[in-house]
C-alpha positions as CSV (number, residue, x, y, z in Angstrom):
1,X,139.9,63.0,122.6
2,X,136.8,64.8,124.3
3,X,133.7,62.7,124.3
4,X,130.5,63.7,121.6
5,X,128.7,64.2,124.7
6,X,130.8,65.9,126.3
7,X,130.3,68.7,129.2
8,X,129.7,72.5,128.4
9,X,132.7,74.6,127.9
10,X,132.0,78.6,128.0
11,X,134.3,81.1,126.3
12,X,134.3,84.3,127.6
13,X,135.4,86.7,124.8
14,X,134.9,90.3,123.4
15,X,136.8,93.7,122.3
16,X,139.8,93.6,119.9
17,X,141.1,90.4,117.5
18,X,144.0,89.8,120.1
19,X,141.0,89.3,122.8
20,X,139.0,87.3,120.0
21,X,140.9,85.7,117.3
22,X,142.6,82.5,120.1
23,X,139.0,82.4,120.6
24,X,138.1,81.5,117.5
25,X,141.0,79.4,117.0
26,X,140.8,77.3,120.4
27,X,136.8,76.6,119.4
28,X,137.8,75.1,116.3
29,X,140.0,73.1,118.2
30,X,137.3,72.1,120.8
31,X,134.7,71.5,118.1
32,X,137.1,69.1,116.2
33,X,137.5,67.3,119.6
34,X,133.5,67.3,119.9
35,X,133.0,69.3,122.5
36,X,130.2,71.1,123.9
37,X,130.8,75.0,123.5
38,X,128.8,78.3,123.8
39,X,130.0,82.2,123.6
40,X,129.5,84.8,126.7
41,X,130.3,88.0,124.7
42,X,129.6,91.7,125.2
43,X,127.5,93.6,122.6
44,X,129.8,92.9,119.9
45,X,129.0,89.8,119.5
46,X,126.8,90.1,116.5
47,X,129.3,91.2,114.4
48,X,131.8,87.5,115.0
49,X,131.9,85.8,112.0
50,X,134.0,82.2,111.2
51,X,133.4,80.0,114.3
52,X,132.9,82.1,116.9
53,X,129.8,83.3,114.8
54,X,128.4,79.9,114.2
55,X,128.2,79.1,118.2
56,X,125.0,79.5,120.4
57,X,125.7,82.9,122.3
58,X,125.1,85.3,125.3
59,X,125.1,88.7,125.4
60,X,126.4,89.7,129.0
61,X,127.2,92.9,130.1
62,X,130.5,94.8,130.7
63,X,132.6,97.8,131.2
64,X,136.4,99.0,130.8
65,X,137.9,101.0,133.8
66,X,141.5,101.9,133.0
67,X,141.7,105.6,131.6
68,X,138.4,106.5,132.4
69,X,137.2,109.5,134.1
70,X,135.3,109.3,137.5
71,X,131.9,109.2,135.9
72,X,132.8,106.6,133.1
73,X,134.3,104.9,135.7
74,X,131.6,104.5,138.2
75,X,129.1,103.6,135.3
76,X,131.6,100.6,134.4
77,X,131.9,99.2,137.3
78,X,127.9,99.0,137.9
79,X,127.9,97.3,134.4
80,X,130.5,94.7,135.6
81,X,128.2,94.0,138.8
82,X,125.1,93.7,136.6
83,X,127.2,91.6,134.0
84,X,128.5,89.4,137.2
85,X,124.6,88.8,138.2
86,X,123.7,87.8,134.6
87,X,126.6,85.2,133.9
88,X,125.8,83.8,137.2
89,X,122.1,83.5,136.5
90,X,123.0,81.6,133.0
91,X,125.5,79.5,134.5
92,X,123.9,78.1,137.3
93,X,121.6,76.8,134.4
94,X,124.1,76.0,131.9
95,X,126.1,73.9,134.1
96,X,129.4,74.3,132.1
97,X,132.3,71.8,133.1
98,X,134.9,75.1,132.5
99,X,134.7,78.8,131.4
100,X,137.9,79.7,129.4
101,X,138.2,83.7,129.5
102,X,140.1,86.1,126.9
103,X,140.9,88.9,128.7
104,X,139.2,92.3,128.7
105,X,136.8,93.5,130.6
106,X,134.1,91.4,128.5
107,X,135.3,88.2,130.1
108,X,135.4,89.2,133.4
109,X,132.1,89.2,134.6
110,X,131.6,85.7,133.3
111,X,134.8,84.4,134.7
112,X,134.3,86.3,138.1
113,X,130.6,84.6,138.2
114,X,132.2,80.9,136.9
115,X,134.8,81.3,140.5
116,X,132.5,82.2,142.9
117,X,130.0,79.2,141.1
118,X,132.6,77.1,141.8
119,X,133.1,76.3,138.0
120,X,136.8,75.3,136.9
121,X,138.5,78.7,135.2
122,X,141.4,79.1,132.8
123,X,142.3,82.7,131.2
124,X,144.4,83.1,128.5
125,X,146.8,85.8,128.5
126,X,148.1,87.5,124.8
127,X,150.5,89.9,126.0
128,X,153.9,89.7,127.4
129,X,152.4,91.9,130.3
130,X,149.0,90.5,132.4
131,X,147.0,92.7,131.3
132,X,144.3,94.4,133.9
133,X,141.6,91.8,133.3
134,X,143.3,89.1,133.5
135,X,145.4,90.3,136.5
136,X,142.1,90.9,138.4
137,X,141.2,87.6,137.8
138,X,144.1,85.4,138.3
139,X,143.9,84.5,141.8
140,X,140.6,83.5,141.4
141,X,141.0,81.4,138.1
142,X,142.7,77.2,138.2
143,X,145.3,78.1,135.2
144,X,146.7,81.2,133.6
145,X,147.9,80.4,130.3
146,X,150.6,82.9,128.1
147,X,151.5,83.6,124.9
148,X,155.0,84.4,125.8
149,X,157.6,82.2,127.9
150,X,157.9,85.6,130.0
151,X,155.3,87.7,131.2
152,X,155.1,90.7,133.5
153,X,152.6,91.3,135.8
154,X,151.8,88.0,137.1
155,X,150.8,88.7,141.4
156,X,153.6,86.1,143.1
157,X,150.4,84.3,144.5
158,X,149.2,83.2,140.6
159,X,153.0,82.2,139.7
160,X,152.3,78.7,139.9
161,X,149.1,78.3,137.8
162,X,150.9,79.7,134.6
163,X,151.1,77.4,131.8
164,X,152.8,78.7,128.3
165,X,150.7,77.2,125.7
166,X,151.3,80.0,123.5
167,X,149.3,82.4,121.1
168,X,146.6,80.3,119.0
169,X,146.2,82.1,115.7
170,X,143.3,82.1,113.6
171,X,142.2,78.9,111.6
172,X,142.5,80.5,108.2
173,X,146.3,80.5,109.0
174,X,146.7,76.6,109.1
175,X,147.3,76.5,105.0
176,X,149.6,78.6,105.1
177,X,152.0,77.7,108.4
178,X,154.4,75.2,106.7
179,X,155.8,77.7,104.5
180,X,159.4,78.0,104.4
181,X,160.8,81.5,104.4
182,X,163.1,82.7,101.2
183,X,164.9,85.3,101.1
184,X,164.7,87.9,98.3
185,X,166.5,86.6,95.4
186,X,169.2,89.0,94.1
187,X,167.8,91.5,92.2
188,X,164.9,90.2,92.4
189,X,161.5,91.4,93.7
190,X,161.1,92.5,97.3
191,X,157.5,91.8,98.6
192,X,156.9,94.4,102.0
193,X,153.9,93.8,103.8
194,X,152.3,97.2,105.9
195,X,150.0,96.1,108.4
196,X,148.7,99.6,110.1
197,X,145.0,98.4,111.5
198,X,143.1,101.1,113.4
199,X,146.2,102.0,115.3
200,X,148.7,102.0,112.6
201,X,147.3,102.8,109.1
202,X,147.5,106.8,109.5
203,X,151.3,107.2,110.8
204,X,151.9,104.4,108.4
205,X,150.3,105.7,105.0
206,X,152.5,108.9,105.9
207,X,156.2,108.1,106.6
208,X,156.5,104.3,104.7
209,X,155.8,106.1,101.4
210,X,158.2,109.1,102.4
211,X,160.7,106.4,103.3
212,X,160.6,104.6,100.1
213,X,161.2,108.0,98.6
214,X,164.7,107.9,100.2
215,X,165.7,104.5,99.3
216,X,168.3,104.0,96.2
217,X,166.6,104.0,93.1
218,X,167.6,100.4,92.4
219,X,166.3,99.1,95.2
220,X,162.8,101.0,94.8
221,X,162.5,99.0,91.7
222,X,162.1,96.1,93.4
223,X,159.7,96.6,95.5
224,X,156.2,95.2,95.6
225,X,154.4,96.8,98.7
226,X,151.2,95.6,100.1
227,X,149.8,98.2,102.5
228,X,146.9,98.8,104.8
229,X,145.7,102.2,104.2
230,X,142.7,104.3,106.3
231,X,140.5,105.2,103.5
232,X,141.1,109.2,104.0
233,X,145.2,108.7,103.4
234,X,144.8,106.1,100.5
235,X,144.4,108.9,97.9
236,X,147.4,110.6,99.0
237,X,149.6,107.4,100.1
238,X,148.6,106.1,96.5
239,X,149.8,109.2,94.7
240,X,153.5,109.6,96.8
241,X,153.6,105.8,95.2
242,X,152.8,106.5,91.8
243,X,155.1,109.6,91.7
244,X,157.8,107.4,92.7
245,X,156.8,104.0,90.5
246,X,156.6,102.1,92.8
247,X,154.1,98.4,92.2
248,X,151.9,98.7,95.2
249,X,148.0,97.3,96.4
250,X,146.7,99.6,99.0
251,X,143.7,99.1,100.7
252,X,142.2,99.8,103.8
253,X,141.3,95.9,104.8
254,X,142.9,93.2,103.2
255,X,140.7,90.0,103.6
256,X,143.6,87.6,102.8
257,X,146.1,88.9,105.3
258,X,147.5,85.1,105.4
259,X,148.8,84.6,101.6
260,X,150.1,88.1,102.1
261,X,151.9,87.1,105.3
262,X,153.5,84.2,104.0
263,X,154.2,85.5,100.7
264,X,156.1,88.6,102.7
265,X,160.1,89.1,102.7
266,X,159.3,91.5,105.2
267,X,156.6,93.0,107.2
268,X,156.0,96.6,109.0
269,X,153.4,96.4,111.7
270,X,152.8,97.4,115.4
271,X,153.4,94.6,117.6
272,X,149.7,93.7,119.3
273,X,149.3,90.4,120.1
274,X,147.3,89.1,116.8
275,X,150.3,90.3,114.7
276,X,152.7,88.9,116.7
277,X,151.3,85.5,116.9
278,X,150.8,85.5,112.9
279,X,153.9,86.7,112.5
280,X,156.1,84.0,114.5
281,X,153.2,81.1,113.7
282,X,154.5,81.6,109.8
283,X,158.2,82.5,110.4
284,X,158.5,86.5,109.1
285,X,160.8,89.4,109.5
286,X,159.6,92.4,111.2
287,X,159.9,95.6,111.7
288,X,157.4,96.7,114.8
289,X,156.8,99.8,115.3
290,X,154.9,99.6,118.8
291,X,151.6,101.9,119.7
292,X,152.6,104.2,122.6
293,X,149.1,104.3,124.1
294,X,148.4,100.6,124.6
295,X,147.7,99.8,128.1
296,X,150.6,98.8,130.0
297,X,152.6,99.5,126.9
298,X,152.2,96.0,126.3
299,X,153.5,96.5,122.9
300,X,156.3,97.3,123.6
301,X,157.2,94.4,125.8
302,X,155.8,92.2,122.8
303,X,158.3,93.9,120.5
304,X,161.2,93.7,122.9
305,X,160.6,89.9,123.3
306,X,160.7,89.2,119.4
307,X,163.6,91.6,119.5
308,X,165.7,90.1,122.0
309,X,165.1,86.9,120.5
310,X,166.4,88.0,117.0
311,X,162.7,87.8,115.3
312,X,162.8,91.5,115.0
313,X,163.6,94.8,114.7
314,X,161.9,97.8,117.2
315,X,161.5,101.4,115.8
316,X,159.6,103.3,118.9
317,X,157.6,105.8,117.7
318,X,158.6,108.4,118.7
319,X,162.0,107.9,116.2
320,X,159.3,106.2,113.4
321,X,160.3,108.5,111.0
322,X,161.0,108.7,107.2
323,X,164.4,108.9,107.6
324,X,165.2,106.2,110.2
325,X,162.8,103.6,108.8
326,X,164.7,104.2,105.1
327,X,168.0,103.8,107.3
328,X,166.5,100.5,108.5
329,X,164.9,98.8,104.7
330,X,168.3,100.0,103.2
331,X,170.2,97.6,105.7
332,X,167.8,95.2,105.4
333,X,166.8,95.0,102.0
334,X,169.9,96.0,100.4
335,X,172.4,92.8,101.4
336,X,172.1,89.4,100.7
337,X,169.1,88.5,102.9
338,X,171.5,87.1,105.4
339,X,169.7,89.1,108.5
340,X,166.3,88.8,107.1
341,X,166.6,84.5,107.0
342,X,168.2,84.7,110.5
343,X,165.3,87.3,112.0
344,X,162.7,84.2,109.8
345,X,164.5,81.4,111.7
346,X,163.8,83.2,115.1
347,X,160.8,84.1,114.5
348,X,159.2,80.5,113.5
349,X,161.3,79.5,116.9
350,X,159.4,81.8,118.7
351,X,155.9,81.0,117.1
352,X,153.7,77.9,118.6
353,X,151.6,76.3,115.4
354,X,149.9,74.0,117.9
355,X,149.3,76.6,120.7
356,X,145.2,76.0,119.9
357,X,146.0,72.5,121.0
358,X,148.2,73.2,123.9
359,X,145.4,75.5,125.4
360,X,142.8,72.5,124.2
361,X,145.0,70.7,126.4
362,X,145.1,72.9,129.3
363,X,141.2,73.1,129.2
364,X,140.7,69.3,128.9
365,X,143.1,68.8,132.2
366,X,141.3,71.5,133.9
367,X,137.9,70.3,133.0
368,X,139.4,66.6,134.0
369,X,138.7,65.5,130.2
370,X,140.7,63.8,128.1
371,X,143.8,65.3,126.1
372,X,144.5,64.9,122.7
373,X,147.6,62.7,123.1
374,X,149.8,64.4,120.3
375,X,149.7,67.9,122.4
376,X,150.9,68.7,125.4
377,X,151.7,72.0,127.1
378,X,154.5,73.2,128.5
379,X,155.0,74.6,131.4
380,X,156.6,78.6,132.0
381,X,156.9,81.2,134.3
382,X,156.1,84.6,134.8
């Protein structure tokens, strides 16, 4: 176990929950060990709540590049170098042991300044593709550690730093992870979980309703949705439903997305890295629907994986329509939840319950501190 006194550890974290929630989940982890931790974040920050919130924090400052114009472009990069200048200022007071970086472009200044500090570096990579952060820093970082057994991108030089420790999922998710998965019963209720999130709710609030409209009368009965909604399509979403009597909750946040996960028969979501993990840490069938415009259409290669594993089922887009996803709950939801226990059973496979201690782990060997002896990672290639 790390020492009470232990040396400073700096996570560099900002942007979307992907980039944040392992975050959140490897300080617990740290904290419970006793370490020493502190937060280099962009602007953000100050909205973090849970641990990430609790922890002494800096502000440094950062810009994205990909799908910029010139202008935009030219103004991120001179953020980055002043961001660079400021982590490197702290650090050399700081003194950290290790800075553990998140990917985005709000972790790179911090890592970029920890490398040429000579600090000891480890990134942790969500995706099952390296994304553009990450891939600029990886041949300057000691370990690269992934979500997925398989990721794309990885330069041939930074092959051999790549550790799997898998996707950490946020602490509220602990209660709920030794839930077994049950089929529906027959004729009995069929709970559906819609997760849409910024990038989702809008497409979703239009074609699940219209799909449920197709689906046998019988098998509408049963249903018990739970849906993500954007507030301007939760008036209309909420009237296709009532026209149709069907028992739904709409909303456009839901603040116990746990219980709702592990109460699910079956979920409809896009396929970001935060839903994946929480979908194969509790063992859930899933329809993804991946977002077209993610960079590197890293959705998609997280869908595929689930996919080719059996966790899954994929629905691009561009076919995500009334009629094909009511093609797809028919199949599903009509038998005798044969598939849907299989797609479970591969899911919970896929999912790593102790991937906050695996990348604890990595971190401790890195930062040459002691492991917690009932974790170890495992070691995967790109």
């Amino acid at each position: 176990m790390v020492a009470a006194a232990s040396p400073l550890v700096v996570l560099a974290a900002g942007g979307t929950g992907g980039h944040v929630f392992p975050a959140e989940a490897l300080a617990a982890e740290l904290i419970g060990r006793g370490a020493s931790l502190m937060l280099f974040t962009d602007r953000r920050g100050d909205l973090y709540g849970g641990t990430l919130g609790g922890l002494d924090g800096r502000t440094i400052r950062a810009g994205g590049i990909a799908g910029k114009g010139l202008l935009a472009r030219v103004r991120s990069v001179a953020d980055l170098a002043f961001g660079f200048l400021q982590a490197r200022r702290l650090l050399k007071t700081l003194a950290p042991r290790t800075v553990v970086g998140f990917g985005g472009y709000a972790s790179v200044p911090t890592v970029l300044a920890a490398s040429a500090s000579g600090i000891r570096t480890v990134v942790h990579e969500q995706n099952a593709v390296l994304g553009r952060a990450n891939r600029l820093l990886a041949g300057r970082v000691d370990r690269i550690a992934t979500s997925f057994a398989d990721v794309a991108a990885v330069p041939a030089k930074a092959a051999g730093k790549v550790v799997r420790t898998g996707m950490p999922v946020r602490p509220a998710f602990a209660a709920v992870m030794g839930q077994d998965y049950a089929p529906p019963a027959p004729e009995g209720e069929i709970r559906l979980l819609v997760l849409g999130g910024s990038q989702g709710a809008r497409i979703f609030g239009e074609v699940v309703p219209a799909a449920v409209a197709r689906l046998d009368a019988s098998l509408r009965r049963r249903l018990v949705i739970s849906q993500q909604c954007r507030a301007e399509g939760l008036e209309a979403a909420d009237a296709a439903y009532r026209q149709l009597q069907v028992t739904v909750d709409l909303a456009p946040f839901f603040d116990d997305v746990p219980r709702r996960l592990a109460a699910a028969h079956l979920v409809i979501a896009r396929s970001g890295a935060s839903t994946v993990a929480e979908i194969t840490a509790l063992g859930r069938p899933a329809i993804l629907i991946p977002y077209p415009f993610a960079s590197d259409d890293h959705q998609s290669a997280n869908a595929r994986a689930l996919a080719e594993s059996g966790a899954a089922w994929v629905l691009p887009q561009q076919g995500f329509d009334a009629e094909a996803l009511a093609g797809r709950l028919t199949e599903l939801l009509a038998g005798d939840g044969t598939a849907l226990a299989k797609a479970a059973a591969a899911a919970r496979a896929m999912g790593s319950a102790d991937a906050a201690a695996r990348l604890a782990d990595v971190v401790a060997g890195v930062s040459g501190l002691a492991q917690d002896p009932g974790a170890g990672a495992t070691g995967g290639s790109a």
